[in-house]
TORPA-4810 file (N, C-alpha, C, O; in nm, 3 decimals):
<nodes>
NODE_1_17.780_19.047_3.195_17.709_19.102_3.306_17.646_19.234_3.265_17.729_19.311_3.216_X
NODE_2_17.524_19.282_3.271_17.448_19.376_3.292_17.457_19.443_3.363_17.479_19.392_3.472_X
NODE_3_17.448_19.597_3.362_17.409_19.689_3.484_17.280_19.678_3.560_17.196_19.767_3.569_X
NODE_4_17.272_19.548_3.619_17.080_19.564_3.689_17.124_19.482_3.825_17.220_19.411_3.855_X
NODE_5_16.993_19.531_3.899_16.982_19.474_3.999_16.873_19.496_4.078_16.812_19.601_4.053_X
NODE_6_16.825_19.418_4.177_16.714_19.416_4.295_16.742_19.473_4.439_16.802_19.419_4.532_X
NODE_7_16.685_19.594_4.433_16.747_19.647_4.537_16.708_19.556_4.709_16.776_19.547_4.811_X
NODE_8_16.576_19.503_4.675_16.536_19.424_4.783_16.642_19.313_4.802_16.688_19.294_4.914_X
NODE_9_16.678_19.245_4.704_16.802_19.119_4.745_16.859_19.188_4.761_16.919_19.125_4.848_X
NODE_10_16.939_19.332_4.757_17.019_19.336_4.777_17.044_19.372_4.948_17.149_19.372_5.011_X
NODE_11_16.929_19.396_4.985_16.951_19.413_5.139_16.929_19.264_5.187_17.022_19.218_5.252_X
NODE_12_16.820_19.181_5.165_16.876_19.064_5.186_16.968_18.985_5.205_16.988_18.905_5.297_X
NODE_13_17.052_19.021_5.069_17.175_18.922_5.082_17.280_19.021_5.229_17.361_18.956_5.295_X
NODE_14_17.262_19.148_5.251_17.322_19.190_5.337_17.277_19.148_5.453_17.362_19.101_5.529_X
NODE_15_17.190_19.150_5.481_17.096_19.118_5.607_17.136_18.978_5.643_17.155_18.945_5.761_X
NODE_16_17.151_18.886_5.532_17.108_18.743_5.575_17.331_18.725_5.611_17.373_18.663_5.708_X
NODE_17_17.426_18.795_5.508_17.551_18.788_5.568_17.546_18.812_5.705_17.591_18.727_5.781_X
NODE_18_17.496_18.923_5.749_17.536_19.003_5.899_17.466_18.889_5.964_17.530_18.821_6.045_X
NODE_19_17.337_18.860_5.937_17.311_18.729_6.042_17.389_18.623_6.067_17.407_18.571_6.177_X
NODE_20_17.444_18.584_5.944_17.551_18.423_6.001_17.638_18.494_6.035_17.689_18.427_6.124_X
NODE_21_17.727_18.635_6.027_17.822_18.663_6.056_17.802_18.672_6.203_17.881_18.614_6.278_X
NODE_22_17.724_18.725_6.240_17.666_18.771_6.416_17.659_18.648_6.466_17.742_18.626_6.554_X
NODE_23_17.556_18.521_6.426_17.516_18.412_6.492_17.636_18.346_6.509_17.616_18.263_6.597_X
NODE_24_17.731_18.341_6.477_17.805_18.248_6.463_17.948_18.313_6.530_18.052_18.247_6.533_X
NODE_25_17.938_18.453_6.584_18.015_18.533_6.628_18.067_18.482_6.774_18.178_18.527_6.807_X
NODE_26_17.991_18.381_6.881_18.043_18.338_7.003_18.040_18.169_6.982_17.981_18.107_7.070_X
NODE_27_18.080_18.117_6.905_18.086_17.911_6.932_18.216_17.943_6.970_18.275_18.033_7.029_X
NODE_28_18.241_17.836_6.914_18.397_17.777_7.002_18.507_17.852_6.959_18.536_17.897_6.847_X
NODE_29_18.576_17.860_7.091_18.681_17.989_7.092_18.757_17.927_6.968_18.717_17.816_6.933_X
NODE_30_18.849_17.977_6.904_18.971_17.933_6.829_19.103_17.874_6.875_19.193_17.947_6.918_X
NODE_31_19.110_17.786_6.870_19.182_17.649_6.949_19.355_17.738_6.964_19.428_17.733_7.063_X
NODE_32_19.384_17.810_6.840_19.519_17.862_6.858_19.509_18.064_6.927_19.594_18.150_6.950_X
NODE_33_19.379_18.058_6.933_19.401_18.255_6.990_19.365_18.190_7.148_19.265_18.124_7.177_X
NODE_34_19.479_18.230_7.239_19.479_18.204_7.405_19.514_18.361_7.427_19.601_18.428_7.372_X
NODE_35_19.417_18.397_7.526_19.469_18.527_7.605_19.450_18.452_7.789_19.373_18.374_7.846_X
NODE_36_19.566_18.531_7.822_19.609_18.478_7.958_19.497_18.517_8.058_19.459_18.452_8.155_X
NODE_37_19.438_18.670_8.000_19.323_18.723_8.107_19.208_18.676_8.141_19.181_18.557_8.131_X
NODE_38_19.118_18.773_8.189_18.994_18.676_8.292_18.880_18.656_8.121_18.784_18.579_8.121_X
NODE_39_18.911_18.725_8.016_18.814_18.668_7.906_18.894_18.640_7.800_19.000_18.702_7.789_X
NODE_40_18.840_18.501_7.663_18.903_18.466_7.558_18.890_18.556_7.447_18.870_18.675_7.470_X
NODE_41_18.897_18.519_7.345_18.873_18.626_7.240_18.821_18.452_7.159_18.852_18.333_7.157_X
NODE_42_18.725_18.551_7.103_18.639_18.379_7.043_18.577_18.401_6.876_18.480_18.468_6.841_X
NODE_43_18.654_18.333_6.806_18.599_18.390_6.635_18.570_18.231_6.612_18.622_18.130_6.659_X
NODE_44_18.469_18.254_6.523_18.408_18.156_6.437_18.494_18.170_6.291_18.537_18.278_6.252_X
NODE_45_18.518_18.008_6.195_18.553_18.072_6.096_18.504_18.138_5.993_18.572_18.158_5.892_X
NODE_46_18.366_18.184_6.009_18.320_18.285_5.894_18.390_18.432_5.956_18.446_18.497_5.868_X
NODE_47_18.393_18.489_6.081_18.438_18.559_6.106_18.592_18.566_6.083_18.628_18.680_6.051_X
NODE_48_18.688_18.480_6.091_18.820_18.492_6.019_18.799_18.503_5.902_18.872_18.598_5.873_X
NODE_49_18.731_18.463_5.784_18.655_18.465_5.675_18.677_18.631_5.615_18.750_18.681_5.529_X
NODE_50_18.574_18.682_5.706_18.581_18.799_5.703_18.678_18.899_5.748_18.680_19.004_5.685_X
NODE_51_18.766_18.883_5.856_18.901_18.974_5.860_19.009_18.922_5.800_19.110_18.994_5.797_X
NODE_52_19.017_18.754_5.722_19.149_18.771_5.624_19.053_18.776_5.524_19.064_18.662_5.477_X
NODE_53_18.947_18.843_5.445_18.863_18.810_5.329_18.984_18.917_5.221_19.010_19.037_5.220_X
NODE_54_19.041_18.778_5.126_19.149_18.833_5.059_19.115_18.903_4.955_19.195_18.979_4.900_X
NODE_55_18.989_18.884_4.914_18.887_18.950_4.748_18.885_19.096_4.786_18.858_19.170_4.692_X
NODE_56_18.914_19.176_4.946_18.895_19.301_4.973_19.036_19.339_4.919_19.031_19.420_4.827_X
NODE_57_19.142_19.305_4.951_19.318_19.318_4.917_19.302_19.485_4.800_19.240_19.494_4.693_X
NODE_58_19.351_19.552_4.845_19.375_19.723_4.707_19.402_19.662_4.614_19.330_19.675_4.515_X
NODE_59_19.519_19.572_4.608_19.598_19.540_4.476_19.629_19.400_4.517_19.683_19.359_4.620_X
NODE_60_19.562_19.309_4.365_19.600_19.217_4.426_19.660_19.116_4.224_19.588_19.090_4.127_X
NODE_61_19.820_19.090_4.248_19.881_19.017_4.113_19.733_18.986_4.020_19.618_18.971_4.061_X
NODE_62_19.779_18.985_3.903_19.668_18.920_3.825_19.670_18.774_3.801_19.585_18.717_3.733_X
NODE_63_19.785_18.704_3.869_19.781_18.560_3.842_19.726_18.515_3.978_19.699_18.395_3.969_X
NODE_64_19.691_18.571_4.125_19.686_18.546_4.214_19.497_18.557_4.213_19.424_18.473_4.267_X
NODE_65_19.452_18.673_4.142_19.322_18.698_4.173_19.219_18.583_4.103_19.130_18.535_4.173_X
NODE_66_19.232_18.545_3.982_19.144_18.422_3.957_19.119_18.335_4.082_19.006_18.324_4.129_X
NODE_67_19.223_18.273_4.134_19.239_18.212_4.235_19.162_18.244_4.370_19.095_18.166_4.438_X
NODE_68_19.183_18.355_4.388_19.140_18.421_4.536_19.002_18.454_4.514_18.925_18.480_4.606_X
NODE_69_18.965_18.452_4.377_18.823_18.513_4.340_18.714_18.394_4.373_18.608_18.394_4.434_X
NODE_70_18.792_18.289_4.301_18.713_18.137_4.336_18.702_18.115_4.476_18.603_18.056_4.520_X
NODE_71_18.780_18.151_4.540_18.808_18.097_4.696_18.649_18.205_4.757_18.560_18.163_4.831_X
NODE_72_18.656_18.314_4.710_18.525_18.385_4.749_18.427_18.349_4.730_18.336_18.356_4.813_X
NODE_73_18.414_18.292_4.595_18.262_18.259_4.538_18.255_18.120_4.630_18.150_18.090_4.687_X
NODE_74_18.323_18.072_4.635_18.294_17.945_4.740_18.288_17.941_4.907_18.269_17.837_4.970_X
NODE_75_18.305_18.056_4.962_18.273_18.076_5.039_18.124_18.183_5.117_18.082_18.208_5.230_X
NODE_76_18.080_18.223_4.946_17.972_18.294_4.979_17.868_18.266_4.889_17.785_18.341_4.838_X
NODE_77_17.898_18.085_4.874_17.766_18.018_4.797_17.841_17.909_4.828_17.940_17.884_4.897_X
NODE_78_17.721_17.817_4.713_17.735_17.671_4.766_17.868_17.595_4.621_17.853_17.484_4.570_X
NODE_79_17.965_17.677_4.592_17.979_17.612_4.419_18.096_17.570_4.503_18.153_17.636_4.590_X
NODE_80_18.127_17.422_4.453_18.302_17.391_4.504_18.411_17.469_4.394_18.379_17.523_4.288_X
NODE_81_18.539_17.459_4.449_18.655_17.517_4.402_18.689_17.465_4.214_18.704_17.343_4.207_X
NODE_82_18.700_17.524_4.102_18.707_17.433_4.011_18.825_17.394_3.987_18.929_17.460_3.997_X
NODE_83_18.807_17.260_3.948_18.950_17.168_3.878_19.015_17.254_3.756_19.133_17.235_3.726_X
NODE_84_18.943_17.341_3.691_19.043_17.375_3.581_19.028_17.537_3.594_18.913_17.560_3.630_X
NODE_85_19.106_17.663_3.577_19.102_17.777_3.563_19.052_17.804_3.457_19.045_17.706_3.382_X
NODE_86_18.998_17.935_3.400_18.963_18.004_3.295_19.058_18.097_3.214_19.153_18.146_3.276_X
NODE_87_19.047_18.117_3.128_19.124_18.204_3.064_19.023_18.370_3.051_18.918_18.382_2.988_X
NODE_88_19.086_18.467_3.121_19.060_18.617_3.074_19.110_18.707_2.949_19.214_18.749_2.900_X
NODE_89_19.011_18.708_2.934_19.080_18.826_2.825_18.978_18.949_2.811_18.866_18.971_2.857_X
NODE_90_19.036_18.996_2.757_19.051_19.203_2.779_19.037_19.211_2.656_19.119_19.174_2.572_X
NODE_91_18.843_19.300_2.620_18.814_19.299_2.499_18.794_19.450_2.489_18.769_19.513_2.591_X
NODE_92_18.806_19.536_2.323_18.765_19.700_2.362_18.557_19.680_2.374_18.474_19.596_2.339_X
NODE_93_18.557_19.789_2.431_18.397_19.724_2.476_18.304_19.719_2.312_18.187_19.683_2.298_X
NODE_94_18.381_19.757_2.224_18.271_19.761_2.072_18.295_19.615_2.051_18.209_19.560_1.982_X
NODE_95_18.378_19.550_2.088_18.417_19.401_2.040_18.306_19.330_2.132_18.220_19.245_2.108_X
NODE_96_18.349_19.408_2.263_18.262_19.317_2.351_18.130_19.319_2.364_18.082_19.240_2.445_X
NODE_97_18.060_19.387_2.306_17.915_19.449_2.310_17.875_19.347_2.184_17.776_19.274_2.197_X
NODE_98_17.952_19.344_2.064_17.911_19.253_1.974_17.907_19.089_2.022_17.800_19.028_2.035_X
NODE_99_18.003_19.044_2.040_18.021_18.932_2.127_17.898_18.926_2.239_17.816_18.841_2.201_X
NODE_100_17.869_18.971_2.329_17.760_18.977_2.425_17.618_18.976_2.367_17.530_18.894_2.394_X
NODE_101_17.608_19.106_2.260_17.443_19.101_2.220_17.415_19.135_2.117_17.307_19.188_2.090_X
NODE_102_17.553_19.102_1.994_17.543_19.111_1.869_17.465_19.227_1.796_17.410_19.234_1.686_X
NODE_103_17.483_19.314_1.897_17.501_19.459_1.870_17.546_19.511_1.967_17.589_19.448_2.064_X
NODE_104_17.541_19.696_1.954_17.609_19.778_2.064_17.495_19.754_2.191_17.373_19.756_2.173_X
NODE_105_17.561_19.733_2.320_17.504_19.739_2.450_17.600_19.773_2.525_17.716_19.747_2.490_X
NODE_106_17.570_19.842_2.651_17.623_19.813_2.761_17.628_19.753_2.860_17.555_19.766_2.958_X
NODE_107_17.753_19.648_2.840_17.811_19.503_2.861_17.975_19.501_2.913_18.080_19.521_2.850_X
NODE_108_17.944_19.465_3.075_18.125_19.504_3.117_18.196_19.377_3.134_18.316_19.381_3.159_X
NODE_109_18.124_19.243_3.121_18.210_19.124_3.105_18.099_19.009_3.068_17.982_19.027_3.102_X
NODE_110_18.146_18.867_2.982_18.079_18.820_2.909_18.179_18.650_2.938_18.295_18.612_2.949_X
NODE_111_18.024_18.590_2.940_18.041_18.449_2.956_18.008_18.341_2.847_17.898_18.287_2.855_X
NODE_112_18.068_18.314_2.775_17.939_18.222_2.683_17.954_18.072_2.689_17.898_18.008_2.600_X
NODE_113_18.046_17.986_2.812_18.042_17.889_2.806_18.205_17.875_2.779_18.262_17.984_2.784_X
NODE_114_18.299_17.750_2.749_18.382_17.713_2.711_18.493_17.782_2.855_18.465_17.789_2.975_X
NODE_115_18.627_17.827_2.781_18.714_17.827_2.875_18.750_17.933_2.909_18.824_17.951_3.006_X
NODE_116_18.690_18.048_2.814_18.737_18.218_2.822_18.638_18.282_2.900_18.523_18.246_2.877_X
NODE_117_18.655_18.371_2.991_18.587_18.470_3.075_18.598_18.615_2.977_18.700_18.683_2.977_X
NODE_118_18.521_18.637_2.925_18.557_18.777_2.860_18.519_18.967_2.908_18.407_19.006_2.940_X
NODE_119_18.631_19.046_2.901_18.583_19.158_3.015_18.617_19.268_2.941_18.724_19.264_2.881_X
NODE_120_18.546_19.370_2.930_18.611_19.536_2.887_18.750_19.562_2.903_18.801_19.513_3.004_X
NODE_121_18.820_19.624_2.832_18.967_19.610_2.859_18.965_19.748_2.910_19.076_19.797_2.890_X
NODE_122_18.896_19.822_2.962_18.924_19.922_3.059_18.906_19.877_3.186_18.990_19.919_3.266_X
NODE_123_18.806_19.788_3.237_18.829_19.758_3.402_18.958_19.682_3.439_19.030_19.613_3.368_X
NODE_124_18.970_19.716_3.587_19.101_19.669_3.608_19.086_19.594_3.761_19.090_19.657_3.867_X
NODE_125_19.070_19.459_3.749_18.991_19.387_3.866_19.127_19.386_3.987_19.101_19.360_4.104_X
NODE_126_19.273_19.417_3.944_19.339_19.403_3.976_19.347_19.524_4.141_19.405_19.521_4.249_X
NODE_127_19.259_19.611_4.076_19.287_19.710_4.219_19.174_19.801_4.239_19.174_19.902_4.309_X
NODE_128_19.057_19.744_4.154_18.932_19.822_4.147_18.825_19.730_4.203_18.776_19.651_4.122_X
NODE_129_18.783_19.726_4.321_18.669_19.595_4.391_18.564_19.600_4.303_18.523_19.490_4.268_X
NODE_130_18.488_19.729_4.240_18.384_19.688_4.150_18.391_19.594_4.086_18.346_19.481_4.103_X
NODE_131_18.478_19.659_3.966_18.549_19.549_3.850_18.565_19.471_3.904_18.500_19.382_3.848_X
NODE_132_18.627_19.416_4.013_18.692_19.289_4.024_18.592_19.209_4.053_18.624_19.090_4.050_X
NODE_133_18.434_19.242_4.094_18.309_19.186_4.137_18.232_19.164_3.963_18.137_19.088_3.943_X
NODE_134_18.287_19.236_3.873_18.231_19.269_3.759_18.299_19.071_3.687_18.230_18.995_3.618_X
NODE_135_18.446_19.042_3.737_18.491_18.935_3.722_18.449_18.767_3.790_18.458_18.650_3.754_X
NODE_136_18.395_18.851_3.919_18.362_18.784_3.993_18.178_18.679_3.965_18.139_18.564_3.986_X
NODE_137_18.139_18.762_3.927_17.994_18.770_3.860_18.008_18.664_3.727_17.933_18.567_3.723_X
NODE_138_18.109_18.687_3.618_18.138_18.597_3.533_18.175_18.474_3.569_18.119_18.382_3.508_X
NODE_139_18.250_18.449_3.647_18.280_18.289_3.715_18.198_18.225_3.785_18.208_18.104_3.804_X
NODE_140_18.094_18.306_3.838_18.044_18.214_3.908_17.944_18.185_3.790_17.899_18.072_3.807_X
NODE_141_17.890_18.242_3.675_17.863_18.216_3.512_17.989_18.080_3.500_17.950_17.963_3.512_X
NODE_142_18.082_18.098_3.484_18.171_17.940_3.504_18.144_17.858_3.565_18.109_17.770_3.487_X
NODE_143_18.137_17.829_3.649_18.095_17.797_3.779_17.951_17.721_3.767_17.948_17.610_3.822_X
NODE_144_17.839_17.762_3.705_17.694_17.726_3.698_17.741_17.616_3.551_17.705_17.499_3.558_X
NODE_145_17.802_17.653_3.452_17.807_17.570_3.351_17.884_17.490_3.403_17.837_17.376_3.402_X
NODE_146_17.968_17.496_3.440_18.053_17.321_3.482_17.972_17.197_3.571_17.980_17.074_3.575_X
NODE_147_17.857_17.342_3.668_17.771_17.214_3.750_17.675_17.172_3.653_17.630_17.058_3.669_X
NODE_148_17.638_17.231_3.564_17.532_17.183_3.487_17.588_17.095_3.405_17.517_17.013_3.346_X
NODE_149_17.741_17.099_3.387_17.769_16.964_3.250_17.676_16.842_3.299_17.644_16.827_3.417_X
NODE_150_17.640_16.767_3.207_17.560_16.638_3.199_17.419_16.661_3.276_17.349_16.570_3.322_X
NODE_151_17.389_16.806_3.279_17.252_16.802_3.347_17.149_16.821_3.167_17.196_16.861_3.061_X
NODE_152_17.026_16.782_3.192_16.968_16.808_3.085_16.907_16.966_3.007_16.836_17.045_3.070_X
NODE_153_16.949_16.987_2.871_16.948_17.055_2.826_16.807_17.137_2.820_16.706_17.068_2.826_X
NODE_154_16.792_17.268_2.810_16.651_17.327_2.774_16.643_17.327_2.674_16.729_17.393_2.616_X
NODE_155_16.546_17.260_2.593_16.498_17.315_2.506_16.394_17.388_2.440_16.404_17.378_2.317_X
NODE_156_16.291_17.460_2.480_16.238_17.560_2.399_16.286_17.704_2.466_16.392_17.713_2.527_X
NODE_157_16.218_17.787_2.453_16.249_17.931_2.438_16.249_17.972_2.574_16.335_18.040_2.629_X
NODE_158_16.120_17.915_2.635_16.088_17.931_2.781_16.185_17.904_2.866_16.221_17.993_2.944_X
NODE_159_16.248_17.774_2.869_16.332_17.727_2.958_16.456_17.752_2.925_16.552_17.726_2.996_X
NODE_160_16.459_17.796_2.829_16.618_17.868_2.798_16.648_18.013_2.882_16.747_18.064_2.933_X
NODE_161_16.474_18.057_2.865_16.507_18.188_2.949_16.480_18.174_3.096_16.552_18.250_3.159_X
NODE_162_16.418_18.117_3.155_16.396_18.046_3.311_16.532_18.012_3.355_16.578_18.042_3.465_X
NODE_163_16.611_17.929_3.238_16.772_17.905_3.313_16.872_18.004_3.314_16.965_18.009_3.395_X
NODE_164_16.846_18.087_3.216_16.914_18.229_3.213_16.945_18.292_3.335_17.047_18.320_3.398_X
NODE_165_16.743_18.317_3.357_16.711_18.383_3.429_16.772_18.359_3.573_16.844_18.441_3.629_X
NODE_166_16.732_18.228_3.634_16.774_18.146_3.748_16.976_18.187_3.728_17.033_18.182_3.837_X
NODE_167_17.053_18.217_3.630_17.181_18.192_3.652_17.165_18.334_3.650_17.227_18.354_3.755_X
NODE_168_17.142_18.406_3.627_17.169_18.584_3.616_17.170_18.621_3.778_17.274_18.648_3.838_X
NODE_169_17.020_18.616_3.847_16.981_18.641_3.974_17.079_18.567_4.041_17.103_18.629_4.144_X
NODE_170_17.172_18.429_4.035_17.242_18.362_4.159_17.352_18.468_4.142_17.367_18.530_4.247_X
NODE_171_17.437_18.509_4.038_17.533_18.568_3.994_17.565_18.727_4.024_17.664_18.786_4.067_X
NODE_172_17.424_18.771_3.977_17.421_18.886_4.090_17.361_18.940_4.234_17.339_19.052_4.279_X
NODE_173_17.349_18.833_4.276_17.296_18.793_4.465_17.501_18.784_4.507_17.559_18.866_4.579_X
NODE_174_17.545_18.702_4.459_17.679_18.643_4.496_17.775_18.769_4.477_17.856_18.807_4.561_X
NODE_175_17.751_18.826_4.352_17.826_18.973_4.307_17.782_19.069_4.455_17.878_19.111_4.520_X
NODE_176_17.678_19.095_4.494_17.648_19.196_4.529_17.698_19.137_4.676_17.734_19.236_4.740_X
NODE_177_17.716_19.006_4.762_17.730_18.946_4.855_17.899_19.004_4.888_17.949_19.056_4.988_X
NODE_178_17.944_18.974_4.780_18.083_19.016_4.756_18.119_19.198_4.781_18.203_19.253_4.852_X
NODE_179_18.056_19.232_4.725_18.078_19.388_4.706_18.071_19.464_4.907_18.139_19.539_4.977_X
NODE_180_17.902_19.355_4.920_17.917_19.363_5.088_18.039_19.381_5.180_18.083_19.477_5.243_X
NODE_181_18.075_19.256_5.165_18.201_19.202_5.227_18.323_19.264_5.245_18.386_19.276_5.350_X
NODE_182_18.368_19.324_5.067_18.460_19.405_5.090_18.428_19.556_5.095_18.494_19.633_5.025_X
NODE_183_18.334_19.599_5.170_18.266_19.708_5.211_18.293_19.851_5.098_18.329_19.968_5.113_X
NODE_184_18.250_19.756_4.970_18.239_19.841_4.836_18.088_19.935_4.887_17.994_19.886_4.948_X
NODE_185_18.101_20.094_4.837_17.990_20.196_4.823_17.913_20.136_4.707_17.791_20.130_4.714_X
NODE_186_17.979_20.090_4.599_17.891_20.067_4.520_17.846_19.909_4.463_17.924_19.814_4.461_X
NODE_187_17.671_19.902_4.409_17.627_19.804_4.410_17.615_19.785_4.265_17.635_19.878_4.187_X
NODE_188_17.563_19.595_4.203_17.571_19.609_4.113_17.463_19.635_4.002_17.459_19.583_3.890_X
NODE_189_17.368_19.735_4.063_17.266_19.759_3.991_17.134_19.710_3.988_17.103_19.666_4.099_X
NODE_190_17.045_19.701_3.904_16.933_19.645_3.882_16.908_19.532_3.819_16.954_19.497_3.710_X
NODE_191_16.848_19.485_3.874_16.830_19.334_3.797_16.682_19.326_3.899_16.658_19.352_4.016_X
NODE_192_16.567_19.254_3.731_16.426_19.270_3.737_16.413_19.124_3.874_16.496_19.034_3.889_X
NODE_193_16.279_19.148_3.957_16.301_19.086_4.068_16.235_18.925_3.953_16.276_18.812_3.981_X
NODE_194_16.149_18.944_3.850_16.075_18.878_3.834_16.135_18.827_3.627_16.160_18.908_3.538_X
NODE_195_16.137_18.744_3.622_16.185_18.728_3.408_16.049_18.789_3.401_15.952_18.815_3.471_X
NODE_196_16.104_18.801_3.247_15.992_18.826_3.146_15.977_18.663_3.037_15.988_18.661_2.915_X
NODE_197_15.961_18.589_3.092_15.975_18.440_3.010_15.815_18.434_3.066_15.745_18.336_3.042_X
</nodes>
């Protein structure tokens, strides 16, 4: 993941949450909340969604958060839950900068396919919402390659970077959707509205 971002999606993706969150704020009461008085109390489940949204949690186990992280990304996109977990690992960022762009960059977690999620071994997704959006951003990078198994491959230069491109922007729309939610100050940067492909 990159430090970039679109500041226009990024009010978008806020704008367009608060809308389903609002629209959807009076349907059908919740079959188990009864109040005896003259009015119900009436949540939709995106709105439970949002007051048990467990990805906000201060501290949350490190065997528990993969888990709870997926449960987010699937509730604030269209990817189903995956059949198999990933493996994390905690790289020093000179390792990880090589690994990412085969030279020095600044690079806070790295996807390249297969079964490892790879992340700076200074963030700590465990009790830091950035970081933990910084993790979050990589899986759903998981997440795009598992739907794409058996889809057809790009091959020239162009469409390698068009699919890039197309997986970067879903990843940080979903990152920044997230950061919303758990009413993080900070966003995840810039990212160009338009490729250069």
């Amino acid at each position: 993941m990159r430090l970039d971002w679109v500041p226009h999606l990024q009010r978008r993706v806020a704008v367009c949450l608060l809308a389903s969150v609002l629209s959807t704020g009076f349907s059908k009461a919740d079959d188990n909340v009864h109040n005896t008085g003259m009015y119900e109390k009436y949540k939709s489940d995106k709105q439970k969604f949002l007051d048990d949204f467990a990805g906000a949690s201060l501290k949350l186990d490190r065997q528990d958060l993969v888990s709870i992280l997926f449960s987010s990304i699937h509730h604030l996109s269209k990817f189903p839950l995956p059949e198999k977990m990933p493996n994390i690992r905690f790289l020093p960022a000179a390792e990880l900068s090589m690994l990412a762009c085969h030279s020095e960059c600044m690079v806070l977690g790295h996807y390249q396919g297969g079964d490892t999620i790879y992340l700076d071994e200074k963030l700590k997704p465990e009790s830091n919402l950035f970081d933990r959006s910084v993790l979050l951003h990589e899986m759903v990078h998981y997440l795009q390659y598992a739907a794409d198994v058996g889809a057809v491959k790009p091959q020239t230069q162009q469409e390698k970077c068009v699919l890039w491109y197309k997986r970067e922007r879903e990843a940080y729309a979903i990152q920044d959707a997230f950061l919303v939610v758990v009413s993080s100050p900070v966003r995840a940067g810039y990212f160009p509205a338009r490729a250069d492909c």
